[in-house]
PyMOL commands that place a pseudoatom at each C-alpha (Angstrom):
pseudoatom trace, name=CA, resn=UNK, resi=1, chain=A, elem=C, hetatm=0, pos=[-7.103, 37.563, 85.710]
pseudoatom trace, name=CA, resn=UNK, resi=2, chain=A, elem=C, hetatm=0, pos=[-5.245, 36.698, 82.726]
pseudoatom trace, name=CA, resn=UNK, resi=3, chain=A, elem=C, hetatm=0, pos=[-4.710, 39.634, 81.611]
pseudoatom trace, name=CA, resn=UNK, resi=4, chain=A, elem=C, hetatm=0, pos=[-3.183, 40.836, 84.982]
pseudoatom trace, name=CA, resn=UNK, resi=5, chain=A, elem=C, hetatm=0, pos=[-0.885, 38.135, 84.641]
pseudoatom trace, name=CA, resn=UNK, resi=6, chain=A, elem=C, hetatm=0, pos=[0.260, 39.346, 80.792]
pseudoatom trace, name=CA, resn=UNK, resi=7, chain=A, elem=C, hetatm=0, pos=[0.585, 42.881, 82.239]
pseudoatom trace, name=CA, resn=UNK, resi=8, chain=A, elem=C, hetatm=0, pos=[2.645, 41.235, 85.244]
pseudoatom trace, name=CA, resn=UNK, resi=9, chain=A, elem=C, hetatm=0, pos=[4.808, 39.009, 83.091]
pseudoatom trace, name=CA, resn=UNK, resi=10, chain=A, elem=C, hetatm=0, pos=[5.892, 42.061, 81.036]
pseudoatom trace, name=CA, resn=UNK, resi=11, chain=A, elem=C, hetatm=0, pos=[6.624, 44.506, 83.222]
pseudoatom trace, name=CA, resn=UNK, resi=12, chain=A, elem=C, hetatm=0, pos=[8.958, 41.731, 85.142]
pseudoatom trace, name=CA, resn=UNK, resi=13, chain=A, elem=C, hetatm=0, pos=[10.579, 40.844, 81.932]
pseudoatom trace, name=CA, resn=UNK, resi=14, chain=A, elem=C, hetatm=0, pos=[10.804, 44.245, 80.464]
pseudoatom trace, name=CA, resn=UNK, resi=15, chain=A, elem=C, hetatm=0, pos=[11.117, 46.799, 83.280]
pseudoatom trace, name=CA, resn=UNK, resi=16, chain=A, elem=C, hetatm=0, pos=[13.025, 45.179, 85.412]
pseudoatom trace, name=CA, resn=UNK, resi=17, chain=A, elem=C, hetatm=0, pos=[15.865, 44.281, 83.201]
pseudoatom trace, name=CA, resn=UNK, resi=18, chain=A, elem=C, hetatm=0, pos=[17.857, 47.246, 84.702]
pseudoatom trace, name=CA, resn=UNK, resi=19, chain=A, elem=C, hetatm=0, pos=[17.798, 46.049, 87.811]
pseudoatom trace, name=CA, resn=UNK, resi=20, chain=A, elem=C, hetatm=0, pos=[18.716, 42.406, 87.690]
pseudoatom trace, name=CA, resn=UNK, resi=21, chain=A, elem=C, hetatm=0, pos=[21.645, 44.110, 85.207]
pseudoatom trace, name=CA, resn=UNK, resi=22, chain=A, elem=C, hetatm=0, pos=[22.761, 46.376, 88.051]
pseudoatom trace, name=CA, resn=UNK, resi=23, chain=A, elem=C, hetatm=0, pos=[22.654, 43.888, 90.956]
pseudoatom trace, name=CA, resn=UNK, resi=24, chain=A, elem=C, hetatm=0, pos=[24.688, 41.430, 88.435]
pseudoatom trace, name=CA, resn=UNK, resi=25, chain=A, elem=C, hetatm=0, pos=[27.447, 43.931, 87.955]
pseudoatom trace, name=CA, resn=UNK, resi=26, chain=A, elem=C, hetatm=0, pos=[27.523, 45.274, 91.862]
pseudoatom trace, name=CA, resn=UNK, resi=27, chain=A, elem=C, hetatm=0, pos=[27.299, 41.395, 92.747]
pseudoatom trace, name=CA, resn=UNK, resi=28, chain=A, elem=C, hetatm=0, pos=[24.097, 41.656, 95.169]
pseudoatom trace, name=CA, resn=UNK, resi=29, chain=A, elem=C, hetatm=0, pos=[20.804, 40.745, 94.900]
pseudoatom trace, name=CA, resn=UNK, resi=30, chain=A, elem=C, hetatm=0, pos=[18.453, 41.820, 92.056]
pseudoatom trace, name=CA, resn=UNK, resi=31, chain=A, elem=C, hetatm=0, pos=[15.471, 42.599, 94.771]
pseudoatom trace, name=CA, resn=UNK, resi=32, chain=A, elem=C, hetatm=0, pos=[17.786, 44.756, 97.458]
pseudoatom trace, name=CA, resn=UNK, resi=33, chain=A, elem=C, hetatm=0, pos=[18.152, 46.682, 93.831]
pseudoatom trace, name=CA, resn=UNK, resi=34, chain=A, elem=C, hetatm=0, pos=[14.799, 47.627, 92.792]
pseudoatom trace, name=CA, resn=UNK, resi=35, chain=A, elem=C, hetatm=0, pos=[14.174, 48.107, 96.731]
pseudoatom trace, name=CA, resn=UNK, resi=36, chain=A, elem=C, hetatm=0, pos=[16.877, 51.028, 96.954]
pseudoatom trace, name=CA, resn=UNK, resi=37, chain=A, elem=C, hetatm=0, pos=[15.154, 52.173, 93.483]
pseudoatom trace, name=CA, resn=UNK, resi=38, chain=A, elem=C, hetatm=0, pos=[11.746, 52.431, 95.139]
pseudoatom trace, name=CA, resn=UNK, resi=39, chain=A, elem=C, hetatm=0, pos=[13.309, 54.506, 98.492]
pseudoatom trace, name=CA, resn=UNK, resi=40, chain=A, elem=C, hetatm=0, pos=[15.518, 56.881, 96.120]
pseudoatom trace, name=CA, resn=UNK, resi=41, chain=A, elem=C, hetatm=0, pos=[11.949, 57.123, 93.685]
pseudoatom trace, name=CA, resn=UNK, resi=42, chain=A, elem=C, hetatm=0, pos=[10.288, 58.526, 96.721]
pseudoatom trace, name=CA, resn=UNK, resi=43, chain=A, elem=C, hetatm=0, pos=[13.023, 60.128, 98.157]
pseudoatom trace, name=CA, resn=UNK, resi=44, chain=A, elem=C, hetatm=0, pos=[13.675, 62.394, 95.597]
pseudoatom trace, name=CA, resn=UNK, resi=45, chain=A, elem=C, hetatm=0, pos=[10.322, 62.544, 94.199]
pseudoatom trace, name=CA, resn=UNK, resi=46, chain=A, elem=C, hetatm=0, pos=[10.694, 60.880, 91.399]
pseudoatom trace, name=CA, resn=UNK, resi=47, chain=A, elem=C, hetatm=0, pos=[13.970, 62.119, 89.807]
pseudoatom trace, name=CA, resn=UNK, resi=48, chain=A, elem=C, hetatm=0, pos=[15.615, 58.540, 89.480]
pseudoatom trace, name=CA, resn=UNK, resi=49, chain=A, elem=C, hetatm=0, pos=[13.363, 56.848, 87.118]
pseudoatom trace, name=CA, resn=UNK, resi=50, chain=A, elem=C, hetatm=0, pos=[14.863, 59.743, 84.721]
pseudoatom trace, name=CA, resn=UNK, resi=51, chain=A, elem=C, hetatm=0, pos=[18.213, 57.860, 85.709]
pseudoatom trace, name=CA, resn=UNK, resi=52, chain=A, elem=C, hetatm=0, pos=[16.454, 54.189, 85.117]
pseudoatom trace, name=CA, resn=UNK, resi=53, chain=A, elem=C, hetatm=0, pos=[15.176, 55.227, 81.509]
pseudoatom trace, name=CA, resn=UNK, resi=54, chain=A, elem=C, hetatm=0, pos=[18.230, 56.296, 80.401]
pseudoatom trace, name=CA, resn=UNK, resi=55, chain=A, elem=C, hetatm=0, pos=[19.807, 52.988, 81.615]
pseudoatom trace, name=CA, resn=UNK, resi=56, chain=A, elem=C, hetatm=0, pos=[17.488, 51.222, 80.294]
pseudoatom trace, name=CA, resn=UNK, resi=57, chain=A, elem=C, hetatm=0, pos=[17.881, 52.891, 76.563]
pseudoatom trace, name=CA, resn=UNK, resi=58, chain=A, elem=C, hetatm=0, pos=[21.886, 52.380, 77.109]
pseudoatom trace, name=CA, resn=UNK, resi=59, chain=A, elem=C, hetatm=0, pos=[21.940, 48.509, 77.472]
pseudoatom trace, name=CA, resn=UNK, resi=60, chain=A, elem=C, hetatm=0, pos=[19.030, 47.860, 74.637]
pseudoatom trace, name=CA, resn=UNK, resi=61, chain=A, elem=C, hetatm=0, pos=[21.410, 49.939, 72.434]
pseudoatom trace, name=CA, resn=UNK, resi=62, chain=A, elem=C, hetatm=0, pos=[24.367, 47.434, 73.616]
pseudoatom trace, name=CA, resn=UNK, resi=63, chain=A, elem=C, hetatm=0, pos=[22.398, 44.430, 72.884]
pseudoatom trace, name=CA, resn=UNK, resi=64, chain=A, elem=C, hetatm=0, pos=[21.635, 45.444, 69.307]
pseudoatom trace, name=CA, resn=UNK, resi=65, chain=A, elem=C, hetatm=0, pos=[25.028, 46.525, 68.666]
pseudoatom trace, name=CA, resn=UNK, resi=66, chain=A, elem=C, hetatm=0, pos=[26.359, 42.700, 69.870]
pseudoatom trace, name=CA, resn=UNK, resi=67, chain=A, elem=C, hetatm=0, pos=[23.494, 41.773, 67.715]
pseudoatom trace, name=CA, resn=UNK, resi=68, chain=A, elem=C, hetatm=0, pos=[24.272, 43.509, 64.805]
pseudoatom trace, name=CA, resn=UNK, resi=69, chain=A, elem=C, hetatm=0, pos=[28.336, 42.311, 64.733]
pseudoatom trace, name=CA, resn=UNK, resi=70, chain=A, elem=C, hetatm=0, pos=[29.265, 39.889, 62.099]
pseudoatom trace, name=CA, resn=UNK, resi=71, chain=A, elem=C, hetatm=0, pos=[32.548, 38.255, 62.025]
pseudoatom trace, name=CA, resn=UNK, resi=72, chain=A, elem=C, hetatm=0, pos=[34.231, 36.713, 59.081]
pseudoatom trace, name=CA, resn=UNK, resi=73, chain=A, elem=C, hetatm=0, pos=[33.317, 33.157, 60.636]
pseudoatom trace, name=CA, resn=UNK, resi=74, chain=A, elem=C, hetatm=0, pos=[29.656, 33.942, 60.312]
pseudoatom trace, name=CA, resn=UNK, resi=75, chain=A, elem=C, hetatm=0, pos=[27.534, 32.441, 57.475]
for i in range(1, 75): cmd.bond("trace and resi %d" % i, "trace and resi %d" % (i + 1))
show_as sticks, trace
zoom trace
C-alpha cells in the first residue's frame, strides 16, 4: 500500500501541475480541468496528451528561467 500511495502522491504533484495551472489562469476549477482533459483524451483518441506534454515542458522551462534570474540585489 505504500507504495501505491508514493506512486499516487507523484503523479498528483507532478502530472497534474498543468491542470491546476490552466484552471488558475481560466479562473475555474482545477478538477472541471483534468475532467474536460479526460473527455477530449478519449474523444480524440488520445491526441491531447501530445498537447498536455508540450504544456507541461513550456511552464518547467518558465520556472527555471525565473529560477535562474539574478538581480543586482541578490547576494
Amino acid at each position: 500500500m505504500k507504495r501505491i500511495d508514493s506512486i499516487k502522491f507523484f503523479v498528483e504533484q507532478q502530472a497534474f501541475g498543468v491542470c491546476a495551472w490552466l484552471g488558475k489562469k481560466m479562473g475555474i476549477k482545477t478538477e472541471r480541468v483534468r475532467l474536460y482533459f479526460l473527455y477530449v483524451t478519449f474523444g480524440t483518441l488520445g491526441s491531447s496528451v501530445i498537447l498536455y506534454l508540450i504544456v507541461a515542458f513550456w511552464l518547467n522551462i518558465k520556472n527555471y528561467q525565473k529560477e535562474g534570474r539574478k538581480t543586482v540585489w541578490d547576494l
